[in-house]
Short mmCIF file of the C-alpha atoms (twelve columns), coordinates in Angstrom:
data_MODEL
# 
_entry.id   MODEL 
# 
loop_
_atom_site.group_PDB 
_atom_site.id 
_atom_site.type_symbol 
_atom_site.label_atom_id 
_atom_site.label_alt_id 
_atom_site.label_comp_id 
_atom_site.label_asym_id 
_atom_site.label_seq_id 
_atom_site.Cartn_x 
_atom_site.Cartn_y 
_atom_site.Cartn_z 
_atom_site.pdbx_PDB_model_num 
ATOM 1   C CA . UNK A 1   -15.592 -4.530  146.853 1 
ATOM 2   C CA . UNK A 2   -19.107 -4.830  147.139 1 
ATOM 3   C CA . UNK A 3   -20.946 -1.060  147.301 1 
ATOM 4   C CA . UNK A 4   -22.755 0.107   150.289 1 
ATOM 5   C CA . UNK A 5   -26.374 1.081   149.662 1 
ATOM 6   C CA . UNK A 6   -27.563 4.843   150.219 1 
ATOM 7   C CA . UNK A 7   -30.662 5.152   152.507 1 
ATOM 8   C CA . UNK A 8   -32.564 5.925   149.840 1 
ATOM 9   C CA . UNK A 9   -31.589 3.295   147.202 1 
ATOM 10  C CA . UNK A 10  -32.052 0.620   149.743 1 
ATOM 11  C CA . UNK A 11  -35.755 2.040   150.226 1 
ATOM 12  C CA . UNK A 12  -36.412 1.878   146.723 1 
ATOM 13  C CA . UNK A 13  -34.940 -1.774  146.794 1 
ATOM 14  C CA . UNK A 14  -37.350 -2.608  149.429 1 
ATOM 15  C CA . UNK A 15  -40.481 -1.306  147.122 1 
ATOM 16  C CA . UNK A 16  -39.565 -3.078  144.393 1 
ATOM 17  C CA . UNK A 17  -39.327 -6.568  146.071 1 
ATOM 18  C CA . UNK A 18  -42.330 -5.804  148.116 1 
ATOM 19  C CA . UNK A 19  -43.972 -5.151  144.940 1 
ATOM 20  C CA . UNK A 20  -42.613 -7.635  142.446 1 
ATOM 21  C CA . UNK A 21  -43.381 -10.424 145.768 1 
ATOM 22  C CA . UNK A 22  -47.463 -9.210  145.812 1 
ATOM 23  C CA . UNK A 23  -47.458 -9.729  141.897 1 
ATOM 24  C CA . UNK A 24  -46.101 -12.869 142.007 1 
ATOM 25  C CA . UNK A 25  -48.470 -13.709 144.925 1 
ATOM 26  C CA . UNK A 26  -51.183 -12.492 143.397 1 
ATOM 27  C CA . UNK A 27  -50.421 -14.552 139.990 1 
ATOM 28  C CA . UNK A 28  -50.041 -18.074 141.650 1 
ATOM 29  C CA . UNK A 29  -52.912 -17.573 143.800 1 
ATOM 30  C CA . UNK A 30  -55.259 -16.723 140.793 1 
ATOM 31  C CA . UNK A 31  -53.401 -19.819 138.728 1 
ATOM 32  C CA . UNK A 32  -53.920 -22.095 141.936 1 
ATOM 33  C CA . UNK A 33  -57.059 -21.045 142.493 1 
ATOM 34  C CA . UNK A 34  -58.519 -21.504 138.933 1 
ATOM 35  C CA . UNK A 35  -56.762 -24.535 139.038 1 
ATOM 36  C CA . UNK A 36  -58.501 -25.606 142.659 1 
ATOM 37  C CA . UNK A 37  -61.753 -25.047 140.585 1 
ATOM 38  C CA . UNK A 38  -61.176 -27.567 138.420 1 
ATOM 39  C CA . UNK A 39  -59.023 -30.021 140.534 1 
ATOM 40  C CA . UNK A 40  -56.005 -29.864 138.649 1 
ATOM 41  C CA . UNK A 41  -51.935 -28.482 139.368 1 
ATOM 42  C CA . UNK A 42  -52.444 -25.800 136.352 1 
ATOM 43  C CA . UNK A 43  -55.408 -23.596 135.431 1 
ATOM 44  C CA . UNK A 44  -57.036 -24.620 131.979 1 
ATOM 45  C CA . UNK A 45  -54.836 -27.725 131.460 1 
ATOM 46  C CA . UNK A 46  -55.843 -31.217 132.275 1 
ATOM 47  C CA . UNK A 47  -52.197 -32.724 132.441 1 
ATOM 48  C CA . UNK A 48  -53.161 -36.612 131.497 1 
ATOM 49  C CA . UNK A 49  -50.911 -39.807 132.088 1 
ATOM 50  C CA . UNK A 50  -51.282 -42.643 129.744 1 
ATOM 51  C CA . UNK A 51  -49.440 -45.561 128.042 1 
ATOM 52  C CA . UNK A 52  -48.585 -45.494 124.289 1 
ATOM 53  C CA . UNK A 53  -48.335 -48.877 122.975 1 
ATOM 54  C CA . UNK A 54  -51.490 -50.546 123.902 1 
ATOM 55  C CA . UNK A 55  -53.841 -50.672 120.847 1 
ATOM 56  C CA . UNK A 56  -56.866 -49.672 120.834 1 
ATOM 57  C CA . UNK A 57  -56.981 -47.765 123.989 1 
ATOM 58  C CA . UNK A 58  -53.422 -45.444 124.140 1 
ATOM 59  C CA . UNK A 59  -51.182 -45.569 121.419 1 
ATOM 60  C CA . UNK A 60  -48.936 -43.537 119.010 1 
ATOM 61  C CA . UNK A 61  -49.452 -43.026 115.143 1 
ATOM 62  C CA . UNK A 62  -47.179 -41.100 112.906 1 
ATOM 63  C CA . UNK A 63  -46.103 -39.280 115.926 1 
ATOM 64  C CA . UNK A 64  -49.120 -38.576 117.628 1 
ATOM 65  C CA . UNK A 65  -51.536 -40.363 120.239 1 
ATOM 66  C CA . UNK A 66  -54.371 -41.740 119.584 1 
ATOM 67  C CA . UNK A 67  -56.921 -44.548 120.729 1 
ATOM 68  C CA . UNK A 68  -60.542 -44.806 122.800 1 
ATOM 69  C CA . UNK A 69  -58.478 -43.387 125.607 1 
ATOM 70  C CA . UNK A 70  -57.449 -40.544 124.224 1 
ATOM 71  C CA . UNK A 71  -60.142 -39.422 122.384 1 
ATOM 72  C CA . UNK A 72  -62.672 -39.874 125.143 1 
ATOM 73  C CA . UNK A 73  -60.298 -37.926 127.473 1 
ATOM 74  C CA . UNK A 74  -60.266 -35.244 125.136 1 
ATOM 75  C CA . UNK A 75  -63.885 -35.035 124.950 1 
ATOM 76  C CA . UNK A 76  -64.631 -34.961 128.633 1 
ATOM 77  C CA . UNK A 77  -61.842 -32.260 129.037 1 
ATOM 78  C CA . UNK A 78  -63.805 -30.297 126.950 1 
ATOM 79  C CA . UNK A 79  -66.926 -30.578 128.532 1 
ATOM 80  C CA . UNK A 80  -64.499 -29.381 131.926 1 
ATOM 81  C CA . UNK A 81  -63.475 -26.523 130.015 1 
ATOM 82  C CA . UNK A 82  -59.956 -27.910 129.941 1 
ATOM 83  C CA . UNK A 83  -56.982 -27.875 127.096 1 
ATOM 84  C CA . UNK A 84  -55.279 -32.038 127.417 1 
ATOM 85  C CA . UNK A 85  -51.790 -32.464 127.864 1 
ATOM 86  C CA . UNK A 86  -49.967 -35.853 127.821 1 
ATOM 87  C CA . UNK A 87  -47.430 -38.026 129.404 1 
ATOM 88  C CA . UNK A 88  -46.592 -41.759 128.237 1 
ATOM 89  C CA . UNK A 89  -45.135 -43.743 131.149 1 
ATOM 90  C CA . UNK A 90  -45.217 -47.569 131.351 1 
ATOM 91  C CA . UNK A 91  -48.693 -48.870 132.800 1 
ATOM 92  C CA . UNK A 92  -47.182 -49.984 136.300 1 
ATOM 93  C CA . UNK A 93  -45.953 -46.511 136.729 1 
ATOM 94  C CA . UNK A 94  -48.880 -44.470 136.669 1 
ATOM 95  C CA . UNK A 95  -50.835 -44.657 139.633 1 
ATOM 96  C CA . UNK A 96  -47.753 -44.065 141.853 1 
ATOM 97  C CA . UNK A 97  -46.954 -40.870 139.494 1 
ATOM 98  C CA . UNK A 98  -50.406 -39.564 139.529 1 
ATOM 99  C CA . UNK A 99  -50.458 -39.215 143.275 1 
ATOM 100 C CA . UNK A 100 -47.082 -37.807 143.241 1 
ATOM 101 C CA . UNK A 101 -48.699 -35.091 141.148 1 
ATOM 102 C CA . UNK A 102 -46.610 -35.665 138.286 1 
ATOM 103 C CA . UNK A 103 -49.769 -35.062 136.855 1 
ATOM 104 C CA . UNK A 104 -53.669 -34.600 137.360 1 
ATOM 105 C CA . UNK A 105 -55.080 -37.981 136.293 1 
ATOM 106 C CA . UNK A 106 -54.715 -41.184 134.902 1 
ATOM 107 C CA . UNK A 107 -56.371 -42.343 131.525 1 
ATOM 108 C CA . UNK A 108 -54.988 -45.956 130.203 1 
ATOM 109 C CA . UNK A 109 -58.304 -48.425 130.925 1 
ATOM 110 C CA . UNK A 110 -57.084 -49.085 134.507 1 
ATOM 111 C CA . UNK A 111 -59.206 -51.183 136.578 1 
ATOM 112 C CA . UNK A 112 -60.590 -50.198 139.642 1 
ATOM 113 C CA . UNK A 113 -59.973 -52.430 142.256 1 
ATOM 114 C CA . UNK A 114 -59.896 -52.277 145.925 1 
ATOM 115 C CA . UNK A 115 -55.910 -52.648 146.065 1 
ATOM 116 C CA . UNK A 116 -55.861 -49.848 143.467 1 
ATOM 117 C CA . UNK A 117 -58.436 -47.360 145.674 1 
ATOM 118 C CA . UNK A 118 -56.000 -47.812 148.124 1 
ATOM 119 C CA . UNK A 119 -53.540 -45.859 146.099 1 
ATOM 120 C CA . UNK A 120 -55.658 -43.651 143.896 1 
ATOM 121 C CA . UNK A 121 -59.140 -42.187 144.074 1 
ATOM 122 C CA . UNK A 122 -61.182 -42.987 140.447 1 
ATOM 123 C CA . UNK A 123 -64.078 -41.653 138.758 1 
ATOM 124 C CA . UNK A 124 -67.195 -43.554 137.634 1 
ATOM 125 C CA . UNK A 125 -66.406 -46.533 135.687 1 
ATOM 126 C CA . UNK A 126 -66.175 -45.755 131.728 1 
ATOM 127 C CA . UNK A 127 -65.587 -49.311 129.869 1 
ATOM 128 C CA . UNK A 128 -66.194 -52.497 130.897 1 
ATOM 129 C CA . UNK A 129 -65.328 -55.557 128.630 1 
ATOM 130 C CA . UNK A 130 -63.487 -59.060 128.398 1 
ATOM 131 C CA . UNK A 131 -60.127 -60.359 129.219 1 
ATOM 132 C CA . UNK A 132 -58.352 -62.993 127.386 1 
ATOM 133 C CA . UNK A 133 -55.906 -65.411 126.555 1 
ATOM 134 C CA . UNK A 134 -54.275 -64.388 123.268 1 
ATOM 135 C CA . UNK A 135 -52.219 -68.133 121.857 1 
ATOM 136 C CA . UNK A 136 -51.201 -69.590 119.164 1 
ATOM 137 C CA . UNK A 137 -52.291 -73.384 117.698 1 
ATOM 138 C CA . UNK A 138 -50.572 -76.101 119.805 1 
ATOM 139 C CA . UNK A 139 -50.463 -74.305 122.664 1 
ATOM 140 C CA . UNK A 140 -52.425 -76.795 124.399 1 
ATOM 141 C CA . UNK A 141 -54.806 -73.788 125.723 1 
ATOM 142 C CA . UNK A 142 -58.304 -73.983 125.445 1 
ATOM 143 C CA . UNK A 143 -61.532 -72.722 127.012 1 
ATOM 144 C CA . UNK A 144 -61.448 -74.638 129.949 1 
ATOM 145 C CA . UNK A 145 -59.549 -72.670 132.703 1 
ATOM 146 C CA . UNK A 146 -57.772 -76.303 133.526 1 
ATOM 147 C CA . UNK A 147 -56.080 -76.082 130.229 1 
ATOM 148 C CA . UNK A 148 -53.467 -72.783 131.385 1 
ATOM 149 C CA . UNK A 149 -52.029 -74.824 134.837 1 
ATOM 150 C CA . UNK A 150 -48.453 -75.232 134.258 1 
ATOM 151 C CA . UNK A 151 -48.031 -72.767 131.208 1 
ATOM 152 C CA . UNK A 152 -46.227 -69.491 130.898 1 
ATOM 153 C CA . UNK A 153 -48.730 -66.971 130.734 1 
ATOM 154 C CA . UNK A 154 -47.688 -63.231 130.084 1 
ATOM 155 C CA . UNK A 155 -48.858 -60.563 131.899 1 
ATOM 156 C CA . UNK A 156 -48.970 -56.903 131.530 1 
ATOM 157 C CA . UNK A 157 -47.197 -55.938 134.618 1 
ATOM 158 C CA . UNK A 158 -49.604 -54.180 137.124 1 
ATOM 159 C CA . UNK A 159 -52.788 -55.180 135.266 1 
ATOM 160 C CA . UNK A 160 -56.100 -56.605 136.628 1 
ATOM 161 C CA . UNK A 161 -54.480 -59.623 134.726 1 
ATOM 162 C CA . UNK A 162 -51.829 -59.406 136.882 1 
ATOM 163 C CA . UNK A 163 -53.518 -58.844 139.937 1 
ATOM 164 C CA . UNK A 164 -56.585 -61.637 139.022 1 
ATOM 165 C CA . UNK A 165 -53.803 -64.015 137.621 1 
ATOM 166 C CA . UNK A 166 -54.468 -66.626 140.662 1 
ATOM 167 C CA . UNK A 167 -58.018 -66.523 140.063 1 
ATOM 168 C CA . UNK A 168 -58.634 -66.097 136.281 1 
ATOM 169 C CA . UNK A 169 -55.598 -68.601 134.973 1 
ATOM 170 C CA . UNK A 170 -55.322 -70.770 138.004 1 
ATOM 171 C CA . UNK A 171 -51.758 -73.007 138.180 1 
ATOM 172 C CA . UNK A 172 -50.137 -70.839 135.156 1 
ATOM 173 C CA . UNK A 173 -46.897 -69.771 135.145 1 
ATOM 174 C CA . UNK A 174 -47.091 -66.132 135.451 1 
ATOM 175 C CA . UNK A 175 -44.591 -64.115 133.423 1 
ATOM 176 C CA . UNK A 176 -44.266 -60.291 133.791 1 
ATOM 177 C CA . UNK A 177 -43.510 -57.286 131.328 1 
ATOM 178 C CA . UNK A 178 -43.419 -53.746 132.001 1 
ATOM 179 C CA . UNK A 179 -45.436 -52.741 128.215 1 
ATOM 180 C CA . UNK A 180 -47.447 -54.913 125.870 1 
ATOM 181 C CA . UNK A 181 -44.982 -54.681 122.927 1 
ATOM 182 C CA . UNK A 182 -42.445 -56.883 125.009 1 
ATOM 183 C CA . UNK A 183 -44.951 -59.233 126.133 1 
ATOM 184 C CA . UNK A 184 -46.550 -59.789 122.756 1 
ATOM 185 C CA . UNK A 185 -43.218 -59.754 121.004 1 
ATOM 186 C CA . UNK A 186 -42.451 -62.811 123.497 1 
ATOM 187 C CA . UNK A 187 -45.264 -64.694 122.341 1 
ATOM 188 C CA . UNK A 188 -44.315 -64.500 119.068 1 
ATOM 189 C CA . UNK A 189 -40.768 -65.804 119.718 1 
ATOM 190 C CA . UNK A 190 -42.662 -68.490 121.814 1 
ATOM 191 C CA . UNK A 191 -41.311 -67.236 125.435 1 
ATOM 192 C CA . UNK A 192 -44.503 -67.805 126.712 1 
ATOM 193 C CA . UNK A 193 -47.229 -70.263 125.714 1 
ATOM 194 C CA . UNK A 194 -49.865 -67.332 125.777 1 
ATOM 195 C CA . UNK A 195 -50.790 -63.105 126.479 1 
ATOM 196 C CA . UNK A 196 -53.502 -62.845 129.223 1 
ATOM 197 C CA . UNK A 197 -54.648 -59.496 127.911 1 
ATOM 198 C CA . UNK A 198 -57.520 -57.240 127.517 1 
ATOM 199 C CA . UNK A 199 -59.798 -58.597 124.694 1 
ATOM 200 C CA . UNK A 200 -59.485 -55.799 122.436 1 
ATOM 201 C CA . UNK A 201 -55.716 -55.164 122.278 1 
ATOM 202 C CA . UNK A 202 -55.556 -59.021 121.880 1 
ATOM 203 C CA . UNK A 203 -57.233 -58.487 118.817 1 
ATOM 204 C CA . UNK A 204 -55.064 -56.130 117.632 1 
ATOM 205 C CA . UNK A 205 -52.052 -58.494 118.266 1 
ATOM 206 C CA . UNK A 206 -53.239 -61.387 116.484 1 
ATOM 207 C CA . UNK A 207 -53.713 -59.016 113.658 1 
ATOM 208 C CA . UNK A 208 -49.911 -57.845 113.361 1 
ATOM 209 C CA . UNK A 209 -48.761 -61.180 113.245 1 
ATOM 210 C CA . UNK A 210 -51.368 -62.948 110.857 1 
ATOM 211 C CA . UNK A 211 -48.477 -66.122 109.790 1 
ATOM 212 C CA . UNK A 212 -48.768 -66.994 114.125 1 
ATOM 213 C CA . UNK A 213 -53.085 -67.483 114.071 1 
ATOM 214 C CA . UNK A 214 -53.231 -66.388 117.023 1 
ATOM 215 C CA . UNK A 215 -56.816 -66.476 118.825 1 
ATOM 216 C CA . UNK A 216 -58.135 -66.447 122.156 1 
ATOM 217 C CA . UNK A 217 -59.369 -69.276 122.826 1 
ATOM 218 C CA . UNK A 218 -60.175 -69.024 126.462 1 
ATOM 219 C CA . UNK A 219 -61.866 -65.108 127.513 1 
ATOM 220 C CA . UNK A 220 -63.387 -64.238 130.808 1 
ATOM 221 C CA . UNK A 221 -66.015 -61.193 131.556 1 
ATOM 222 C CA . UNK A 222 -64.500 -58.029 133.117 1 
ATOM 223 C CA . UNK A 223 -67.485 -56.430 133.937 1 
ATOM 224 C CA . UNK A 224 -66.374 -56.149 137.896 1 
ATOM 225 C CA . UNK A 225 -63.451 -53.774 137.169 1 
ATOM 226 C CA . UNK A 226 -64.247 -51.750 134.551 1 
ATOM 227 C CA . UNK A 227 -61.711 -48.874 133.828 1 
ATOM 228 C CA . UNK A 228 -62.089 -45.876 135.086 1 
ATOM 229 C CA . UNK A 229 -60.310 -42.604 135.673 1 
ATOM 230 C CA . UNK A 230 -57.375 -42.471 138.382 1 
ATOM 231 C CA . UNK A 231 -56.864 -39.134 140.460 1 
ATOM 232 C CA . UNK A 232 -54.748 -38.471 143.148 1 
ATOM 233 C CA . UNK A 233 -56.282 -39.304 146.425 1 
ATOM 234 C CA . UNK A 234 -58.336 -37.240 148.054 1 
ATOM 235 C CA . UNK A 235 -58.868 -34.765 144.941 1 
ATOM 236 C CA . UNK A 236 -62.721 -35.430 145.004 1 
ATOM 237 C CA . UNK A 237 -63.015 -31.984 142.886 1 
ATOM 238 C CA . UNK A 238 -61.621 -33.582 139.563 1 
ATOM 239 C CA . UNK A 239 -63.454 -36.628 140.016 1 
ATOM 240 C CA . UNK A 240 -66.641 -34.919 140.401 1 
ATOM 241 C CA . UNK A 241 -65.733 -32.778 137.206 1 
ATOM 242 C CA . UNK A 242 -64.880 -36.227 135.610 1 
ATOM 243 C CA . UNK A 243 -68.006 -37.888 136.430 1 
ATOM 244 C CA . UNK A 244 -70.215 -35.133 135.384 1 
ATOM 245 C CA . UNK A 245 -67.830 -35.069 132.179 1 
ATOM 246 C CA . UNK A 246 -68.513 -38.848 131.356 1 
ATOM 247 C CA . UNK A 247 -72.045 -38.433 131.627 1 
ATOM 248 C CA . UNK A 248 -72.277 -35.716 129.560 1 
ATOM 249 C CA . UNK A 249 -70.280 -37.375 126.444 1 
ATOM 250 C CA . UNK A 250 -72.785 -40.672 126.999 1 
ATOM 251 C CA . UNK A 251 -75.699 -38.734 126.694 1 
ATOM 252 C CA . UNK A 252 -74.562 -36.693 124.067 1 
ATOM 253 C CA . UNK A 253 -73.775 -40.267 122.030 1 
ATOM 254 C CA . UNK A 254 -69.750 -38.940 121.706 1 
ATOM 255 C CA . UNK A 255 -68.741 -42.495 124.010 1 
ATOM 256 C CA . UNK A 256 -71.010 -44.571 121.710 1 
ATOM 257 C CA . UNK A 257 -69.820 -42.836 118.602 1 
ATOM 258 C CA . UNK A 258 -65.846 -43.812 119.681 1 
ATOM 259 C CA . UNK A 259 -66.589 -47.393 121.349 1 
ATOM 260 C CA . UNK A 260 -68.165 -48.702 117.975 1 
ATOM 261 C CA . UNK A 261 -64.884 -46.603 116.021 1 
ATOM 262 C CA . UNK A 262 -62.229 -48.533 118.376 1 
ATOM 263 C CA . UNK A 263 -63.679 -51.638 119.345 1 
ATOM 264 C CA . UNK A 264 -65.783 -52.862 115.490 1 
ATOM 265 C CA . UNK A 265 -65.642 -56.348 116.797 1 
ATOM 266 C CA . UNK A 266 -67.117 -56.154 120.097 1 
ATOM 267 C CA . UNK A 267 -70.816 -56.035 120.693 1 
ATOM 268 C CA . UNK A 268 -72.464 -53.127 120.989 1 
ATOM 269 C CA . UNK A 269 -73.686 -52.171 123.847 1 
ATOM 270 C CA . UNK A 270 -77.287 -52.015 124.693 1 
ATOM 271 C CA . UNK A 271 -78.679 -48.226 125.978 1 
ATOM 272 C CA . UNK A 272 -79.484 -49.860 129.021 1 
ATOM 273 C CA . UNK A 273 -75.552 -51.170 129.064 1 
ATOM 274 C CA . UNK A 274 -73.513 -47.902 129.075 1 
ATOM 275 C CA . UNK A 275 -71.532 -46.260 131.183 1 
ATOM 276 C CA . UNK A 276 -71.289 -44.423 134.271 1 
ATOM 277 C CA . UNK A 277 -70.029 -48.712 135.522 1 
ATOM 278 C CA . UNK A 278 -70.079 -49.153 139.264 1 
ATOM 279 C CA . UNK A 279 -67.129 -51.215 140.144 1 
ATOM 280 C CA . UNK A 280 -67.495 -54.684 142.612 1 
ATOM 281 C CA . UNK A 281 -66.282 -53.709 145.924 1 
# 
């Protein structure tokens, strides 16, 4: 049988959870509101979702990740005042997790389009380069757009590839995977006549498979979506801290420094050429 409470115990019971509730108010108010500050879910930790397969942006290496992405993130945490933490989902997942605050912001060259800044608020853009077709000899592609109709073309799923694919590789036959490995590894097995990538990783491809000769023979500028980082909407705090972040790690030559380190066979760009991007409308 359950004991009845003296008068005086049950005061003392009363203290102590009126107590023990103020400290725990007090401690998630001064959590929350450090983490208000800085426009993220925990004080002092930027909590960062990203892909790891996609070379030379997100990708892991004897356990760890690496790339351009994760590097520069780290670097404009920093200059936030902010530890990183990370979380790998697959590319098509992470705008809808990032508003469902499974974490702060997004960092995985994502595109800003209009369809995506209807899900996600970004910062200013931070790399801007080329897209392209990544094929092997006797695939019948070349650099005239004409030469993709009626081929299977894959596609990261999700991707301004994805989302361009009736304009940028008109009457191809679009073929969709959730992470680059499966998509490249179907090229290889000749799936699909072609990988309508970003440049860079494209480069990267061709170079893990050197008996296939891969090349990319037909490219087209993405200088109207250049990547930027993806917020939850309406969190204008941590895109302000972002922007001010990015220019900070341009002027300071820290983006220049890791864009010649990650992408060697890209030109370089120009001081009138680097970021903050502004993205078409």
């Amino acid at each position: 049988m359950r004991k009845v409470p003296t008068r005086r115990t049950a005061l003392l019971a009363i203290a102590l959870a009126a107590a023990s509730a103020a400290g725990c108010g007090s401690g998630a108010e001064a959590g929350a509101g450090g983490g208000q500050a800085e426009g993220v879910a925990k004080a002092g930790v930027l909590k960062v979702g990203t892909t790891n397969n996609v070379r030379p942006y997100a990708y892991a290496e004897n356990g760890k990740l690496t790339g351009f992405e994760i590097e520069l993130m780290d670097a404009a945490a920093q200059r936030i005042g902010l530890r990183t933490s990370y979380v790998a989902l697959d590319f098509s997942a992470l705008l809808p997790a990032v508003n469902n605050r499974q974490f702060d912001v997004v960092s995985a060259a994502v595109g800003i389009t209009p369809q995506r800044r209807k899900v996600v608020d970004f910062s200013d853009g931070y790399l801007a380069g080329y897209l392209g077709v990544l094929a092997a000899p006797g695939s019948g592609i070349t650099s005239d757009a004409a030469s993709v109709r009626g081929k299977r073309i894959a596609v990261l799923q999700g991707s301004i590839q994805d989302a361009n694919a009736g304009k940028f590789v008109p009457g191809a036959e679009i073929v969709r995977f959730p992470d680059s490995n499966s998509a490249d590894l179907a090229l290889k097995n000749r799936r699909v006549d072609g990988f309508f990538n970003d440049f860079e990783p494209n480069l990267a491809i061709a170079k893990k498979y050197p008996g296939l000769r891969l090349s990319q023979p037909f490219t087209v500028p993405s200088t109207d979506h250049p990547a930027g980082w993806g917020v939850r909407k309406g969190n204008s705090v941590l895109v302000g801290k972002l922007n001010g972040a990015l220019k900070q790690v341009v002027a300071d030559g820290t983006w220049l420094r890791l864009y010649k380190k990650y992408f060697p066979e890209s030109p370089v760009p120009g001081a009138d050429q680097l970021p903050p991007y502004t993205a078409k409308a």
